[in-house]
N, C-alpha and C positions, 0 to 999 in steps of 0.2 A: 456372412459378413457382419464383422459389428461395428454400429455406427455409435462413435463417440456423443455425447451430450455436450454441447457446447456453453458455457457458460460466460457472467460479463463481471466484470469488477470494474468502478468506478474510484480512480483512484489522484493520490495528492500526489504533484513530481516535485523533486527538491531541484534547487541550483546546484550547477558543474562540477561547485566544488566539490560539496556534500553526496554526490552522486560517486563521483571519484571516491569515495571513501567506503561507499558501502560494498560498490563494485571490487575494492580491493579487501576486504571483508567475505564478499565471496567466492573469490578467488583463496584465498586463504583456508576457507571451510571446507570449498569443493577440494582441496591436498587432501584432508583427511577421509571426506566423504565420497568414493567416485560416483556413488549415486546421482550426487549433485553437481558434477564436473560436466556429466551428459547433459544437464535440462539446461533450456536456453530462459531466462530470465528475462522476463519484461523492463523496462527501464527501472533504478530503485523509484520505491515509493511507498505510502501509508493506503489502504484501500479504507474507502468510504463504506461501500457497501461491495456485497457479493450478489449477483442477479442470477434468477436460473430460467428466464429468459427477457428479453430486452425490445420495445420497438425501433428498431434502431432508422428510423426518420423520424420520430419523437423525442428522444431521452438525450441524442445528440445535441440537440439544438434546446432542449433544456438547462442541459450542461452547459454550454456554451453562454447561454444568459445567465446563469450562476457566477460563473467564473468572470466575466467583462466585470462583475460589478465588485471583486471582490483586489482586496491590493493582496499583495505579498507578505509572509511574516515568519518569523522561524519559532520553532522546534528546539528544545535542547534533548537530547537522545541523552537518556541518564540511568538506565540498565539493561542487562541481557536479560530476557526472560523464557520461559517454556509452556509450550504448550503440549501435553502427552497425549492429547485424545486421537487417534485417527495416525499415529507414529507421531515421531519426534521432532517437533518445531522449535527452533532458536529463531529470537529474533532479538531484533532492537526495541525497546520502548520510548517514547517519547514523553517529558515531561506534560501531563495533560492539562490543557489552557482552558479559559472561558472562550478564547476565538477558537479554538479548532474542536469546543465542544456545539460551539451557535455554528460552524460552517456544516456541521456531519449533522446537526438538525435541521438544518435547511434544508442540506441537498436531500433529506428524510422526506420534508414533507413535502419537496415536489415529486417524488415519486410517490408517496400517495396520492397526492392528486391528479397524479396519469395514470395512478391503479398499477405501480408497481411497488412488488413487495422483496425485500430484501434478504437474505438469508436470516435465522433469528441472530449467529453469533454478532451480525451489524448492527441490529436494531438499534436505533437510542436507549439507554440502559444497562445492553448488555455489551455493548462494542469496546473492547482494550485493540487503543489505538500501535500499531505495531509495524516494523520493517521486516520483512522476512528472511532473515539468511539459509536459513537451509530447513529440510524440510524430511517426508518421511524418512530419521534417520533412527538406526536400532542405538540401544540405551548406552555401549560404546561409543558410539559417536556420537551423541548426544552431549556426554560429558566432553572428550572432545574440543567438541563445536563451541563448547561455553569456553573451555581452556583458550582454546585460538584467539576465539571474539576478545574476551577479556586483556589477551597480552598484543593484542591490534590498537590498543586507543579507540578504542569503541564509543567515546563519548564524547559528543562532538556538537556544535550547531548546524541545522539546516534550513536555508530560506525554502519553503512551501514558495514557488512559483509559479504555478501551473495544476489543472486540472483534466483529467481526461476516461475515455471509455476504452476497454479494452477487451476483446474476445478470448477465449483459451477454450482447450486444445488447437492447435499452438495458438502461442501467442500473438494478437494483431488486433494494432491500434486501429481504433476506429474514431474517434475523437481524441483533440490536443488542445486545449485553449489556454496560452498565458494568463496570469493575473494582472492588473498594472499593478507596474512599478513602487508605485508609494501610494500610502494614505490620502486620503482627501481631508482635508483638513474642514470641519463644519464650523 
């Protein structure tokens, strides 16, 4: 019997709309890839970090105080890009901000200070913040995947609303926490 490794990814959720889009994105990609037609996809979103394992009566409620204190703000998605190591990753990139580099060093250093450690590709320094559409595809599909994305309107705004912990194999949300609504004005 072989028993899978489960792992956690801590991740950024966009609003409805934005969601709506990337979801039709991968609907789009899964046509050419049927690889990717089969996998069920966690809501879209940007992962903070990848965990290879989690206390999950800790890290939840860490999260959860991250997030109350944090408002909403968007993202502009402004390329496809590729990752080749491990098969072939297309994904979305995100223009990269000073808040959504101070939020992915935050959420850093409360898991070091519960003594968790993140995959290296998360680390602060090494993290390209990214949406994932499709995933191990062969270098056919790959090109593809980039044709598709590219003639979808691929580049778009997203409000970051939300925060949350997620388990895989399969996917299951373990933590959800909105952000509020607007700034606080100091």
């Amino acid at each position: 019997m072989v028993v899978s490794q489960k792992t956690y990814a801590i991740e950024l959720y966009f609003d409805e709309d934005a969601s709506a889009k990337v979801r039709q994105l991968w609907e789009q990609v899964g046509a050419i890839a049927p690889s990717m037609a089969e996998r069920v996809h966690s809501q879209p979103h940007l992962s903070l970090a990848v965990l290879p394992q989690a206390d999950l009566q800790v890290l939840p409620k860490v999260l959860d105080s991250i997030a109350q204190t944090e408002s909403c703000f968007e993202v502009q998605f402004s390329s496809v890009g590729l990752f080749s190591a491990g098969g072939g990753v297309v994904f979305l990139a995100p223009v990269v901000t000073s808040q959504l580099l101070r939020l992915h060093q935050r959420v850093h250093q409360h898991l070091q200070e519960i003594g968790v450690e993140a995959v290296a590709y998360y680390q602060p320094q090494a993290w390209v913040p990214h949406c994932t559409l499709a995933r191990e595809l062969s270098p056919p599909e790959v090109l593809q995947a980039i044709e598709v994305t590219r003639n979808n309107q691929p580049f778009f705004k997203a409000k970051i609303s939300a925060l949350g912990l997620v388990e895989a194999p399969p996917v299951r949300q373990i933590s959800y926490t909105p952000f509020r609504s607007e700034s606080k004005v100091v």
